[in-house]
N, CA, C and O atoms as CSV, one atom per row, in Angstrom:
chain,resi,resn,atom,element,x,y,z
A,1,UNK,N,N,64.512,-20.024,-3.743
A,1,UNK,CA,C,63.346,-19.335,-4.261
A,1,UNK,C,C,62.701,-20.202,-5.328
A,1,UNK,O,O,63.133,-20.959,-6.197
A,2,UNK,N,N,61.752,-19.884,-5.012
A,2,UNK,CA,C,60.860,-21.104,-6.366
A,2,UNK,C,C,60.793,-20.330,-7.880
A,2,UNK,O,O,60.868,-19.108,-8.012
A,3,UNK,N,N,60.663,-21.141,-8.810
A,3,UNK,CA,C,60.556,-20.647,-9.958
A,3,UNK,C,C,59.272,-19.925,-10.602
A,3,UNK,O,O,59.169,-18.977,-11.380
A,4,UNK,N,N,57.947,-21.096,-9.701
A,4,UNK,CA,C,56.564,-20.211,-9.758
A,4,UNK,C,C,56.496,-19.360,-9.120
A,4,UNK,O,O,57.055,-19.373,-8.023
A,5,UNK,N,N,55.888,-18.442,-9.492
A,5,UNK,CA,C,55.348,-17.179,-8.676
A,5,UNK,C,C,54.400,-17.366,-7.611
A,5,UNK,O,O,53.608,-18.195,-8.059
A,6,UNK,N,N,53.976,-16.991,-6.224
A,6,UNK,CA,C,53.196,-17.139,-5.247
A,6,UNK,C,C,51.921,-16.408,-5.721
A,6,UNK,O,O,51.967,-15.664,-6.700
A,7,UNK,N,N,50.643,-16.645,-4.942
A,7,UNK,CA,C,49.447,-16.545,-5.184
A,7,UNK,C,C,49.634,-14.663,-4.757
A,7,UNK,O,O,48.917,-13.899,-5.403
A,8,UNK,N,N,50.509,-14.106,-3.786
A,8,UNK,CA,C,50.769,-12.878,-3.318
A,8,UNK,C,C,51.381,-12.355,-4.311
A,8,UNK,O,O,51.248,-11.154,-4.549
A,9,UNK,N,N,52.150,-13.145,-5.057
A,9,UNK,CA,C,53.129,-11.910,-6.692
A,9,UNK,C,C,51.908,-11.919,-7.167
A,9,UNK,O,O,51.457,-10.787,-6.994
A,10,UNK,N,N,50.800,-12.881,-7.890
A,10,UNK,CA,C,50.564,-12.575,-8.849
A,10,UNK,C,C,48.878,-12.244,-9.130
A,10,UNK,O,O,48.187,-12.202,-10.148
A,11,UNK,N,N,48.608,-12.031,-7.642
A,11,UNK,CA,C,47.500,-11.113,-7.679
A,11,UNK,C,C,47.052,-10.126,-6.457
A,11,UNK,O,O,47.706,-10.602,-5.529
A,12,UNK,N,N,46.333,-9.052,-5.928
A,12,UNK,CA,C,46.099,-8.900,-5.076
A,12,UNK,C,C,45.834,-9.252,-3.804
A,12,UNK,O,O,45.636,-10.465,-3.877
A,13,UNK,N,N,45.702,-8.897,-2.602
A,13,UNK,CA,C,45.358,-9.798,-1.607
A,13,UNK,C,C,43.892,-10.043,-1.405
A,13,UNK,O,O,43.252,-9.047,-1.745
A,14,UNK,N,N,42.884,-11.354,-0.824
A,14,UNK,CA,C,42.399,-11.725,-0.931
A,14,UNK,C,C,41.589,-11.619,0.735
A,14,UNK,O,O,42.209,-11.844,1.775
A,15,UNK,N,N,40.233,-11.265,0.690
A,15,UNK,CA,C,39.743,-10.983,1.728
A,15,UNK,C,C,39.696,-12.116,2.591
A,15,UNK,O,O,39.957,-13.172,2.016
A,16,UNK,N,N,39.440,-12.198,3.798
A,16,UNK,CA,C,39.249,-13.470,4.554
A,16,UNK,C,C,40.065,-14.781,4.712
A,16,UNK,O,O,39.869,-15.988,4.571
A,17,UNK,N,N,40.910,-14.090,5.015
A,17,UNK,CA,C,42.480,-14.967,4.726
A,17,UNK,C,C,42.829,-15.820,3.369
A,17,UNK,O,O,43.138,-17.006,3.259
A,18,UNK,N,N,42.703,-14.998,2.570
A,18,UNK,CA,C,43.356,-15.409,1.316
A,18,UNK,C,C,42.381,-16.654,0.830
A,18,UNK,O,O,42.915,-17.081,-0.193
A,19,UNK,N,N,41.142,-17.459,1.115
A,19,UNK,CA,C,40.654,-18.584,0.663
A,19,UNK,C,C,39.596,-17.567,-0.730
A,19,UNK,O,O,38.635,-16.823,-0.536
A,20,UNK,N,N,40.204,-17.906,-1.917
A,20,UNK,CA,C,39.482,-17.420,-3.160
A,20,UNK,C,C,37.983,-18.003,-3.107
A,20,UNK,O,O,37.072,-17.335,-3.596
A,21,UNK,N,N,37.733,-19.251,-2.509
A,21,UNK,CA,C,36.445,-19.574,-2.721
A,21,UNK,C,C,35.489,-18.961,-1.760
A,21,UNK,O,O,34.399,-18.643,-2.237
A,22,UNK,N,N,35.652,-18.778,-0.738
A,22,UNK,CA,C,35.525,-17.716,0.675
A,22,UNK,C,C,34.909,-16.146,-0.281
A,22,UNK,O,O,33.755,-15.739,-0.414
A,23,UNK,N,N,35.948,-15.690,-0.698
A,23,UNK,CA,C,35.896,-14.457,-1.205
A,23,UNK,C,C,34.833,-14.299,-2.466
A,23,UNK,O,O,34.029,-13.402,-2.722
A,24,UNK,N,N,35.127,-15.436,-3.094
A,24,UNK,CA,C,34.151,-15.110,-3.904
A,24,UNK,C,C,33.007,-15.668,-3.555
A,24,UNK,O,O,32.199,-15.455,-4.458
A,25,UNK,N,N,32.351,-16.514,-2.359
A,25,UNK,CA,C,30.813,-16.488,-1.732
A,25,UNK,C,C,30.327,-15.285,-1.539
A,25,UNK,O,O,29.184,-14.907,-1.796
A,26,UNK,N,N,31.725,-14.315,-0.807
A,26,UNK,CA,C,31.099,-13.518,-0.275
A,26,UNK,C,C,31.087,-12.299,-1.296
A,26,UNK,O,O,30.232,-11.451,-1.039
A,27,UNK,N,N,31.634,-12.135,-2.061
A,27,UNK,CA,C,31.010,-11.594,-3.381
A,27,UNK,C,C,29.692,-11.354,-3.392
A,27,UNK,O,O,29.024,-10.359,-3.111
A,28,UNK,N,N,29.231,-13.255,-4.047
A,28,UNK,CA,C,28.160,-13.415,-4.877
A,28,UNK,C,C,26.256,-13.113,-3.129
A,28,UNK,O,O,25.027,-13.100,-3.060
A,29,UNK,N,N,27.354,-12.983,-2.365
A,29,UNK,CA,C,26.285,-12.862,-1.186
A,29,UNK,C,C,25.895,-11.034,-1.201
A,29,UNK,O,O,24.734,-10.627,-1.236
A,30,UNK,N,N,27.140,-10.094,-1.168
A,30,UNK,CA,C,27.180,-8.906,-1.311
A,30,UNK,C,C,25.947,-8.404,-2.475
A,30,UNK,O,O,24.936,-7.738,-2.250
A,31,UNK,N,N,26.415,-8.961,-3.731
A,31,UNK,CA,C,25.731,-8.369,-5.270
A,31,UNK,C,C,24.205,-8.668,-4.500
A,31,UNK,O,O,23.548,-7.741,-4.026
A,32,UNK,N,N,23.658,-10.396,-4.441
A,32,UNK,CA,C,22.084,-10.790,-4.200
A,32,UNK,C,C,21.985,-9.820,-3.172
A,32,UNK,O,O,20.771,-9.924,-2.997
A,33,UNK,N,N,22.474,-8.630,-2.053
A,33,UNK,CA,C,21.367,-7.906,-1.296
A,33,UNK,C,C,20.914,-7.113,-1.669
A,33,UNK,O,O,20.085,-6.566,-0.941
A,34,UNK,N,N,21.208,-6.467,-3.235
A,34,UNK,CA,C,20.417,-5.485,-3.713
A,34,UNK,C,C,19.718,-5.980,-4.099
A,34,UNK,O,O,18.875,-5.112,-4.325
A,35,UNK,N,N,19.186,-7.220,-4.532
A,35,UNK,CA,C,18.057,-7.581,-5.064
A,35,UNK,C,C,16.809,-8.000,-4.402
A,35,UNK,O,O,15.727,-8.379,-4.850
A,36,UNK,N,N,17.439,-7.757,-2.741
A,36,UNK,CA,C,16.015,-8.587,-1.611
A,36,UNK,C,C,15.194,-7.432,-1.581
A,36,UNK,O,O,15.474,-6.235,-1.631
A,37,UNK,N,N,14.478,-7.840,-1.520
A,37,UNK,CA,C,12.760,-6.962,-1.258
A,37,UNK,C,C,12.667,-6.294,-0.622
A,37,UNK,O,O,13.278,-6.681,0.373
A,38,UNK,N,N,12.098,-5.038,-0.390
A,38,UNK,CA,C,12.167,-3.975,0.928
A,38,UNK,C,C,10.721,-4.798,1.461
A,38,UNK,O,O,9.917,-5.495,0.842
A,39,UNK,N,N,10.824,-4.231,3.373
A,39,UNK,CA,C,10.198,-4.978,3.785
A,39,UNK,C,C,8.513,-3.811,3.646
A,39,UNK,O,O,8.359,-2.592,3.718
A,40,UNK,N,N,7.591,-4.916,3.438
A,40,UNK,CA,C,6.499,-3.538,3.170
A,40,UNK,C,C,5.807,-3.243,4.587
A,40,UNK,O,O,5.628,-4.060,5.490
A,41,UNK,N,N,5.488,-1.999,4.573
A,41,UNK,CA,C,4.587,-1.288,5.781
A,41,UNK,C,C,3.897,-2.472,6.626
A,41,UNK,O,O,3.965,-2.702,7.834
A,42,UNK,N,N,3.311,-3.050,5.749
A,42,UNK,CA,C,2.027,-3.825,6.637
A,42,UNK,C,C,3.126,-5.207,7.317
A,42,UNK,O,O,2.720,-5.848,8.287
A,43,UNK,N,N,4.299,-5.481,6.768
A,43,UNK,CA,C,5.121,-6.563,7.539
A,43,UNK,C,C,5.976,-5.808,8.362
A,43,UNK,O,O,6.217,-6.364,9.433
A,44,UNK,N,N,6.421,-4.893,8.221
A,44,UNK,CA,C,7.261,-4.231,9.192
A,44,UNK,C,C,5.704,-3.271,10.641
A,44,UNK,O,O,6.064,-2.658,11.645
A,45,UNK,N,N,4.781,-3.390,10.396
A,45,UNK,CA,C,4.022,-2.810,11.161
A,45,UNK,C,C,3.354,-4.481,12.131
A,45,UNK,O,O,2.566,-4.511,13.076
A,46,UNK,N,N,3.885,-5.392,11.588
A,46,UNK,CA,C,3.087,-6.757,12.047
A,46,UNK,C,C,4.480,-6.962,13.181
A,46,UNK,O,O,4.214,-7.259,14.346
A,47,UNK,N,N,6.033,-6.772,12.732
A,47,UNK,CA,C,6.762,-6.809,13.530
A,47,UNK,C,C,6.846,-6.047,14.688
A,47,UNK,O,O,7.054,-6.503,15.812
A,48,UNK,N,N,6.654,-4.687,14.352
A,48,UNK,CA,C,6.786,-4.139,15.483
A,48,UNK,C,C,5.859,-4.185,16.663
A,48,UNK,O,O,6.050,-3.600,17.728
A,49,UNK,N,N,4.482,-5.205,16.251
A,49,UNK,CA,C,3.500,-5.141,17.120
A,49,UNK,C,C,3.741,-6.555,17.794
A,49,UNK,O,O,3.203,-6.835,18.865
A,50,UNK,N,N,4.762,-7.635,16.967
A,50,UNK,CA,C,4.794,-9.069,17.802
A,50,UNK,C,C,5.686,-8.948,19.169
A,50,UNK,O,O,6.480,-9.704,19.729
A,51,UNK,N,N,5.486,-8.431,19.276
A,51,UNK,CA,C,6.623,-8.803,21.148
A,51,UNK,C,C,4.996,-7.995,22.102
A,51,UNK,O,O,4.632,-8.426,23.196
A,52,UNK,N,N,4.304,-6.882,21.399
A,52,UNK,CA,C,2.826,-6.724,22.544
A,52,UNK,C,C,1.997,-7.549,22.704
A,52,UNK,O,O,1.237,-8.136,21.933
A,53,UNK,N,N,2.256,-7.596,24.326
A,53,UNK,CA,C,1.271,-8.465,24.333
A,53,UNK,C,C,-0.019,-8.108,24.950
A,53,UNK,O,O,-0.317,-8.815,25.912
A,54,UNK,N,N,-0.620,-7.443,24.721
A,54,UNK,CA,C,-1.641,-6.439,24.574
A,54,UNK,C,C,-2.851,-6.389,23.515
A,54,UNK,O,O,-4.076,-6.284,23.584
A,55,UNK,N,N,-1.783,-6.532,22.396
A,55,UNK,CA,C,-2.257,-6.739,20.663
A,55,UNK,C,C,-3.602,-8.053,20.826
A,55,UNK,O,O,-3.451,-9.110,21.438
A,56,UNK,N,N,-4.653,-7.691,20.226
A,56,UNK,CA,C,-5.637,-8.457,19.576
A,56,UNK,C,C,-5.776,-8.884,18.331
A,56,UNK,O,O,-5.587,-8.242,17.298
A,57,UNK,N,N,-6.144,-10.096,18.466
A,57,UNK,CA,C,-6.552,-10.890,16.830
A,57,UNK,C,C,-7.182,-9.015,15.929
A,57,UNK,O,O,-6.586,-8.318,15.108
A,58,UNK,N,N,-8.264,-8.858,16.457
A,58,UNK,CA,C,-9.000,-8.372,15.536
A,58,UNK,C,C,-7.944,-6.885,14.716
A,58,UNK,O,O,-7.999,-6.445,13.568
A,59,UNK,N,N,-7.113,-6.485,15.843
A,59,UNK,CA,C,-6.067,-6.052,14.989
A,59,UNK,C,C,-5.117,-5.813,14.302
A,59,UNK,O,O,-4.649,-4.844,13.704
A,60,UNK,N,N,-4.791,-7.282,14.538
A,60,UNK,CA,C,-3.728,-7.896,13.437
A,60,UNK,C,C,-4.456,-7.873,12.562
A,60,UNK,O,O,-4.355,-6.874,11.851
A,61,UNK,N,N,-5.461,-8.851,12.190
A,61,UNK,CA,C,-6.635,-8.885,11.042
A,61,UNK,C,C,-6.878,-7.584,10.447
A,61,UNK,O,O,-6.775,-7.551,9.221
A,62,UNK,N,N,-7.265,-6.191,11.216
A,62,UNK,CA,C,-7.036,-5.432,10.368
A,62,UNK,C,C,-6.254,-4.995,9.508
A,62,UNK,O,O,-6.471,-4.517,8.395
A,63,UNK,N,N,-4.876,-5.265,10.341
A,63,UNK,CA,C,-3.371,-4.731,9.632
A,63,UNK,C,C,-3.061,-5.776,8.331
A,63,UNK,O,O,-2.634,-5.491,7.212
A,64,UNK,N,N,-3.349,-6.791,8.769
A,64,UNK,CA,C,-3.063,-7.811,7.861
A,64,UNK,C,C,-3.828,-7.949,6.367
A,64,UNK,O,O,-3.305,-8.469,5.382
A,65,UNK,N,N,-5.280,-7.330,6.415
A,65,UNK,CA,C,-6.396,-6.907,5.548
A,65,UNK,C,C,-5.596,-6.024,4.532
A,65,UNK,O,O,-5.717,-6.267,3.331
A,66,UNK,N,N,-4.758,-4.977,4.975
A,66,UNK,CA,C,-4.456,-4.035,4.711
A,66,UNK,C,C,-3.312,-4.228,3.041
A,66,UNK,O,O,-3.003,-3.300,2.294
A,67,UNK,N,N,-2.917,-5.684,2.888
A,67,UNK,CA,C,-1.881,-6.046,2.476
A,67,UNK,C,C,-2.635,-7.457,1.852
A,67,UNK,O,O,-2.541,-8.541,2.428
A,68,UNK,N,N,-3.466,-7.241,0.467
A,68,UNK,CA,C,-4.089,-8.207,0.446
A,68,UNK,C,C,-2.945,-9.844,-0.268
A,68,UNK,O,O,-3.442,-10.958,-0.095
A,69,UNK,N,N,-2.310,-9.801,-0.594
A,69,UNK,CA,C,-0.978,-10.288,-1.437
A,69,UNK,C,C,-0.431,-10.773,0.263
A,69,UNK,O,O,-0.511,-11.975,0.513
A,70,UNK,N,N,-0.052,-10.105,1.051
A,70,UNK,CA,C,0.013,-11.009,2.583
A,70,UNK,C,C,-0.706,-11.917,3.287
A,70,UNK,O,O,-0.367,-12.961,3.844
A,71,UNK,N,N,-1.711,-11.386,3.182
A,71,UNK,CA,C,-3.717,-11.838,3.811
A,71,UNK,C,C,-3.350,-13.346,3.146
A,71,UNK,O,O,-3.417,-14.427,3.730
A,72,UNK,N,N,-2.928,-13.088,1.709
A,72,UNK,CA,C,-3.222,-14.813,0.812
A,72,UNK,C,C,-2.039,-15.896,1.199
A,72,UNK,O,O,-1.933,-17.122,1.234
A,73,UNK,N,N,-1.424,-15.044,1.399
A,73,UNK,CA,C,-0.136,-16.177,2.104
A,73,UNK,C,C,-0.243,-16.701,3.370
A,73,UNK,O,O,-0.161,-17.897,3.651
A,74,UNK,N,N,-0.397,-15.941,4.002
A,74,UNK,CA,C,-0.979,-16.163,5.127
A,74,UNK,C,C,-2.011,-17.120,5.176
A,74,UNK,O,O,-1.695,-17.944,6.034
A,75,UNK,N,N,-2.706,-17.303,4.847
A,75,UNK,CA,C,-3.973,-17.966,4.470
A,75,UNK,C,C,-3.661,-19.169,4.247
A,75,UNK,O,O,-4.105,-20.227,4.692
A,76,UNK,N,N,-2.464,-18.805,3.160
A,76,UNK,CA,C,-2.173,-20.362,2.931
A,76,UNK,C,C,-1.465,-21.477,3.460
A,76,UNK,O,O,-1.652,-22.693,3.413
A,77,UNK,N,N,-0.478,-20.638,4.050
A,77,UNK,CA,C,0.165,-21.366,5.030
A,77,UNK,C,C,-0.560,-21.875,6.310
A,77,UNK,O,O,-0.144,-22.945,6.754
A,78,UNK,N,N,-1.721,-21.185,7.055
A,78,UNK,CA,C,-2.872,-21.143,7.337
A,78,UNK,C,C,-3.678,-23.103,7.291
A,78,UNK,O,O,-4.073,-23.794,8.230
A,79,UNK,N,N,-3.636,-23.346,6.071
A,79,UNK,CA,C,-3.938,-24.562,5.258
A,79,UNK,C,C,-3.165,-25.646,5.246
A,79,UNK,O,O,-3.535,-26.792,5.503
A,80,UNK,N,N,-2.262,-25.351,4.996
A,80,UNK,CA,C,-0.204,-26.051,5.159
A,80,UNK,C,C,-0.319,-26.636,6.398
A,80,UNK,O,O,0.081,-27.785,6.586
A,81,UNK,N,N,-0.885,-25.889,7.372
A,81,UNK,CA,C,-0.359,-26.208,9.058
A,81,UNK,C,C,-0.968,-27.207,9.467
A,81,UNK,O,O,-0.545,-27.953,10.350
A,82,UNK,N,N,-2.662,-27.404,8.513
A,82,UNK,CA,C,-3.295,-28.678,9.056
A,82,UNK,C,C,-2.625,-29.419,8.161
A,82,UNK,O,O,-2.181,-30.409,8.744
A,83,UNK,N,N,-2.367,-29.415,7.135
A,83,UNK,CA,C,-2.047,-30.645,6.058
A,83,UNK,C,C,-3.016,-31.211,4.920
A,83,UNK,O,O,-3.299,-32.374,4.635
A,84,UNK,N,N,-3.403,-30.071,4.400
A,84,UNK,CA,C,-4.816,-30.428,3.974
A,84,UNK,C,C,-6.008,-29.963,3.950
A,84,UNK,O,O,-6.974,-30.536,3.446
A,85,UNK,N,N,-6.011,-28.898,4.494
A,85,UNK,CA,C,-7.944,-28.552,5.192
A,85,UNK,C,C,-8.868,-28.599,4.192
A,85,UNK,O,O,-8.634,-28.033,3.124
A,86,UNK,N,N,-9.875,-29.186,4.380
A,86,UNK,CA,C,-10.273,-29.266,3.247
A,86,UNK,C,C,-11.446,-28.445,2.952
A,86,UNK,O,O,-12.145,-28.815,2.009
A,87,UNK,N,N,-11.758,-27.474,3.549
A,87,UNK,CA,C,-12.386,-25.837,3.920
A,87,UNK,C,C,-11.650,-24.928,3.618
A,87,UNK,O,O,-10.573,-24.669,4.155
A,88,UNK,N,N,-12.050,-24.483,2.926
A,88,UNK,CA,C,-11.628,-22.809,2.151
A,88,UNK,C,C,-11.588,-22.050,3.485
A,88,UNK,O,O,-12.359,-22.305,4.411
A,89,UNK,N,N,-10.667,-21.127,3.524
A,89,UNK,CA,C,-10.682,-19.631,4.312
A,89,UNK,C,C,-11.311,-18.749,3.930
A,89,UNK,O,O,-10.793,-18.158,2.982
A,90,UNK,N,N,-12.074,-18.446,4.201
A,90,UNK,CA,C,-12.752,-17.122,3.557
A,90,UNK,C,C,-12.306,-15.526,4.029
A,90,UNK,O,O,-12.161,-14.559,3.281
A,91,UNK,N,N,-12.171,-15.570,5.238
A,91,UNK,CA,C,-12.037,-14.772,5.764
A,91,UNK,C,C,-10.836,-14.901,7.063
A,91,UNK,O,O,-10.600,-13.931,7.784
């Protein structure tokens, strides 16, 4: 018998086969999901409409209007995709 004590005497058992660094990722992964964002109406209403294919520009654009803080991201990334544009979006 050894004279040190095993990682099993001298503390509880440890989720995910005993790797402490394992356990505590998944800790620090657990605590950050209370802090993610609920998803808002106008993004959860943009999801449920991407698989129709039916759906028109002009009513995404509405939905998307709807959520002006989205509209601008959008927009911007929008800009991102050419690399540059060097034309404002207006609309």
């Amino acid at each position: 018998m050894s004279a040190t004590p095993s990682n099993a005497e001298t503390s509880a058992p440890l989720p995910s086969g005993g790797d402490p660094v394992r356990s505590r990722q998944t800790e620090l992964i657990l605590e950050s999901v209370d802090a993610l964002p609920t998803l808002s109406a106008v993004a959860s209403r943009l999801l449920s409409i991407g698989s129709d294919d039916k759906i028109d520009l002009a009513e995404i654009s509405q939905i998307v209007e709807a959520d002006p803080a989205m509209a601008g991201r959008i927009l911007a990334l929008c800009r991102r995709a050419d690399k540059g544009l060097g034309d404002r979006i207006t609309s």
